[in-house]
C-alpha positions in Angstrom: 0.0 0.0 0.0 2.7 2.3 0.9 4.2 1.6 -2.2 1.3 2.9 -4.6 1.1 6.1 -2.3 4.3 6.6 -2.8 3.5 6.2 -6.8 0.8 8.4 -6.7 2.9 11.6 -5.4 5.9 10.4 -7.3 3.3 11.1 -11.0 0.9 13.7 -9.0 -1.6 11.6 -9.6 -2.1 11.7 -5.9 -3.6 15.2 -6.0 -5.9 14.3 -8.9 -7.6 11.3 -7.7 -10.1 9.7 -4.7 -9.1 6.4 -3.7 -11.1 4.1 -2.5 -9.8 1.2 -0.6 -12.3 -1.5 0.8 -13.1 -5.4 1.1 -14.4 -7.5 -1.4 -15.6 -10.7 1.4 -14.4 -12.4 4.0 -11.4 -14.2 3.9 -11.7 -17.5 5.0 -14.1 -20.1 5.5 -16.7 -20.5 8.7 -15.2 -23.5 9.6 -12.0 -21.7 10.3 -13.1 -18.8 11.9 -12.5 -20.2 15.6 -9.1 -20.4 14.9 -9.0 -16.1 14.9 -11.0 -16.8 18.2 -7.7 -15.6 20.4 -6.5 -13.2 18.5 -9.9 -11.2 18.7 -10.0 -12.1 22.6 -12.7 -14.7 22.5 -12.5 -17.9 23.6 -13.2 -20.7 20.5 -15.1 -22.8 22.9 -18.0 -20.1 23.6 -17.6 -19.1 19.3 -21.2 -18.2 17.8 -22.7 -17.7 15.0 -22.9 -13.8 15.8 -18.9 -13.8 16.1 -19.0 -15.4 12.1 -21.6 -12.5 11.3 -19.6 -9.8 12.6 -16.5 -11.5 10.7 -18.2 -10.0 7.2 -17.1 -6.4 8.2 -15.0 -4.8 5.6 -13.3 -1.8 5.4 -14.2 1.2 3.1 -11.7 4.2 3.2 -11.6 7.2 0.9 -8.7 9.2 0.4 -9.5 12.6 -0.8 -6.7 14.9 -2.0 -7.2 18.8 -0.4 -8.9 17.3 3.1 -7.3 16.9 6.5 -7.9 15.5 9.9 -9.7 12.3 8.4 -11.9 10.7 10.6 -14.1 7.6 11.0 -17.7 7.1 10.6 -19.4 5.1 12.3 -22.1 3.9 9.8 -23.6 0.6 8.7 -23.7 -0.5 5.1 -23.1 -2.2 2.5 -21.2 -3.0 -0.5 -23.9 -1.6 -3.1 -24.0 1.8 -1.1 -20.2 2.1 -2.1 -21.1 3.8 -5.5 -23.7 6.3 -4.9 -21.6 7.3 -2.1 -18.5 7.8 -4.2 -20.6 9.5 -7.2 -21.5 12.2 -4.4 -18.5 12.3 -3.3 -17.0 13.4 -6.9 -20.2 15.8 -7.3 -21.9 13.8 -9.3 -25.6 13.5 -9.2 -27.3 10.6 -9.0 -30.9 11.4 -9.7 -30.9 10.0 -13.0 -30.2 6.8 -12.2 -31.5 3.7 -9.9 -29.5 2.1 -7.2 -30.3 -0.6 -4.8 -27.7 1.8 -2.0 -27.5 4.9 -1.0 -24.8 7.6 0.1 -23.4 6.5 3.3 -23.3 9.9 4.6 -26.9 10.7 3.3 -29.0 11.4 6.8 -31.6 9.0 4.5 -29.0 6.5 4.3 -31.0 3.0 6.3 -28.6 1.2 8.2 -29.9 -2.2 7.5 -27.7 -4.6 5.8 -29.0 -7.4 4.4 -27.3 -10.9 3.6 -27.9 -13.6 1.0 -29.2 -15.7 3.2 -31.8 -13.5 4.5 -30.0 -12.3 7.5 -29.4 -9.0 8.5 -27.8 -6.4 10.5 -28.5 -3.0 12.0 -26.7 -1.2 14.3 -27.7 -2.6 17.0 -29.1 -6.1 16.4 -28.2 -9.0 14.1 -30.5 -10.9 12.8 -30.0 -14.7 12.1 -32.3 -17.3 11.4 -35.1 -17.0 14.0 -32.2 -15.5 16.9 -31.8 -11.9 18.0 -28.9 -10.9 18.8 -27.4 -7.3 21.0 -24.7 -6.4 19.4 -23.1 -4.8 22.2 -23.5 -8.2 24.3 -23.4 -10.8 21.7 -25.9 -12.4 23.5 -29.6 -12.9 22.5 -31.4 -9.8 23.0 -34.5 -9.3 24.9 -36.7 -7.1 22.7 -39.2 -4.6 23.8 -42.8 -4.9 21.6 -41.5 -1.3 19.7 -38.2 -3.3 18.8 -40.0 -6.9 18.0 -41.8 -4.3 15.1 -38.9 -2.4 14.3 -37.0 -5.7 13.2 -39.8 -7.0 11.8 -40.3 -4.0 9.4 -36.5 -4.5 8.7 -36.9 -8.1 8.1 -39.5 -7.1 5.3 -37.0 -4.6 4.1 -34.6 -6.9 3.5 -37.0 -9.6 2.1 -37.8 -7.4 -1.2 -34.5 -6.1 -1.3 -33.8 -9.3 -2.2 -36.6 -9.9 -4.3 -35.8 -7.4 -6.2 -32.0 -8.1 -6.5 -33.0 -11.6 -8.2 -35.7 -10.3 -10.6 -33.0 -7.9 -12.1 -31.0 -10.5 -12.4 -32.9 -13.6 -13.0 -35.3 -11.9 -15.5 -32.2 -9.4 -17.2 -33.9 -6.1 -16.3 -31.4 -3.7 -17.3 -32.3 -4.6 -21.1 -34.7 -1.9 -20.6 -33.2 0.6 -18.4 -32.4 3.2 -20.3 -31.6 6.4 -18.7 -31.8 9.9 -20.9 -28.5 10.2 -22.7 -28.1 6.4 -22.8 -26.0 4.9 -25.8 -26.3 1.5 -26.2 -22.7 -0.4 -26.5 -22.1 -2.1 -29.5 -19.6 -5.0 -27.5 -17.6 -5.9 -31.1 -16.3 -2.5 -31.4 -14.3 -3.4 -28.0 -11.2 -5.6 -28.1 -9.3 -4.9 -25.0 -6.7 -6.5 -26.3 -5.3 -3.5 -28.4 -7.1 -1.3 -25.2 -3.1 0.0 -25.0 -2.8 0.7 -28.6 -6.2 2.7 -28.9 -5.2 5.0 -25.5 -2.1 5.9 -27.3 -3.9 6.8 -31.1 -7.1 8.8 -28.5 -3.9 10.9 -27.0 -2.1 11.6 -30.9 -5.5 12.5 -31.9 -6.3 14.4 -29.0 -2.8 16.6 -28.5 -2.2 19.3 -26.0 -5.8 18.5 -25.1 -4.8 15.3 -23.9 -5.1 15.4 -20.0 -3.9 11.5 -20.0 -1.1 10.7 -17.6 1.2 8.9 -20.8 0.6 12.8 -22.1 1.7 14.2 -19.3 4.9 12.5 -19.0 5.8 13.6 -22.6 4.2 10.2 -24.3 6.1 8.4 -21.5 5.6 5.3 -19.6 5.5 6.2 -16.1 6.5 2.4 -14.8 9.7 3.1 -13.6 8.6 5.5 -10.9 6.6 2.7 -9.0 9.1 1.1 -6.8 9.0 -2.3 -5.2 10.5 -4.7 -3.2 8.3 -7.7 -4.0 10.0 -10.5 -4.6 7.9 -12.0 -8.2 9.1 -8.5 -9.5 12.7 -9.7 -10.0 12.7 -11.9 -13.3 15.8 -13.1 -12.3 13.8 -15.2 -9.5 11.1 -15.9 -11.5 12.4 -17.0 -15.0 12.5 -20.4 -14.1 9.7 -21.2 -13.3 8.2 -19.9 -16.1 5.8 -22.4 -18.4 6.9 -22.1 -21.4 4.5 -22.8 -24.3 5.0 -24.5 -27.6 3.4 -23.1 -31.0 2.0 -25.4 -33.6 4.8 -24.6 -36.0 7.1 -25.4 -32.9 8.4 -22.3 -31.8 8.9 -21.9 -28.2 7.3 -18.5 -26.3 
């Protein structure tokens, strides 16, 4: 990581960019998650199925050239609420279009997130299977009637958000979703096989209005200012175990 920062000032591409650095899922299987028991000062013999649920949490950082002081917030999501809230970040609107998230920093913004299997979170119960759980015990909760219906209105929240996940998928909705100012892609006028070939003619064509960072650099690789330690990026470690790969007319690449 400190390496790509370090890129990124290096080119000034540090000051032109957000990054956004975040989790894709969990990284190892339920059946091994008692084995992080003492690390996260549990003991594996009391290990629940709330301590596997709270396992799914993911990071989601922006970094935001021109700000100071970062901070943390505190706010429960998930992964589809990661692009409406990056759109708003860059000022762009999203009124136009349809998402299934919304802005994390939106005071809209419903801090229920649901699972695959029907479970759900909130900030302060998980829900899984027919068990309540507190999140700040980790024990079954004892609900009050106003939070019995409050989780049940959730519950049904999550139910046709997942409804509606599969029929856009199942049934191929986005065929007709088509936004003002929609083009629709014609996909064999893409080959991003040549992708390197067609950024380089787009910058000759485009000139001093190029704002590309190959322009930038006076039509210059910028590869040799990342700098790196990792091991695989020494060929002289790596060469042999390359596979090498045999042509029909027996030439050898």
């Amino acid at each position: 990581m400190q390496e790509f920062f370090n890129y990124l000032q290096k080119t000034g591409l540090d000051q032109k960019s957000i990054v956004m650095i975040y989790g894709d899922h969990y990284g190892i299987s339920n059946t091994e998650n008692k084995s992080l028991a003492t690390v996260l000062g549990k003991d594996p013999n009391n290990w629940t199925n709330f301590d596997n649920m709270q396992l799914q949490r993911v990071p989601l950082m922006f970094v935001i050239p021109g700000t100071t002081g970062g901070h943390v917030e505190h706010t429960y999501g998930g992964e589809i609420d990661t692009l409406p809230t990056l759109l708003h970040l860059l000022g762009i609107s999203t009124k136009r279009y349809t998402f299934f998230g919304t802005d994390l920093f939106s005071p809209e913004h419903r801090q229920v997130v649901a699972f695959r299997d029907n479970n759900f979170i909130t900030p302060k119960f998980t829900s899984i299977g027919n068990t309540i759980y507190d999140n700040a015990t980790g024990k079954e909760a004892k609900l009050t009637a106003k939070q019995q219906k409050q989780l049940q209105a959730d519950d049904n929240f999550v139910n046709n958000e997942l409804k509606l996940s599969d029929s856009l998928n199942q049934k191929n909705l986005l065929r007709f979703y088509t936004p003002k100012g929609f083009k629709a892609v014609d996909p064999t006028q893409y080959n991003y096989a040549n992708g390197l070939k067609k950024l380089k003619r787009l910058a000759a064509k485009l000139g001093a209005k190029s704002t590309s960072l190959w322009s930038q650099n006076n039509d210059h690789s910028t590869a040799d200012d990342y700098s790196t330690d990792a091991p695989e990026a020494n060929h002289s470690t790596t060469s042999d175990n390359r596979i090498k790969i045999t042509n029909p007319d027996g030439n050898n690449n």
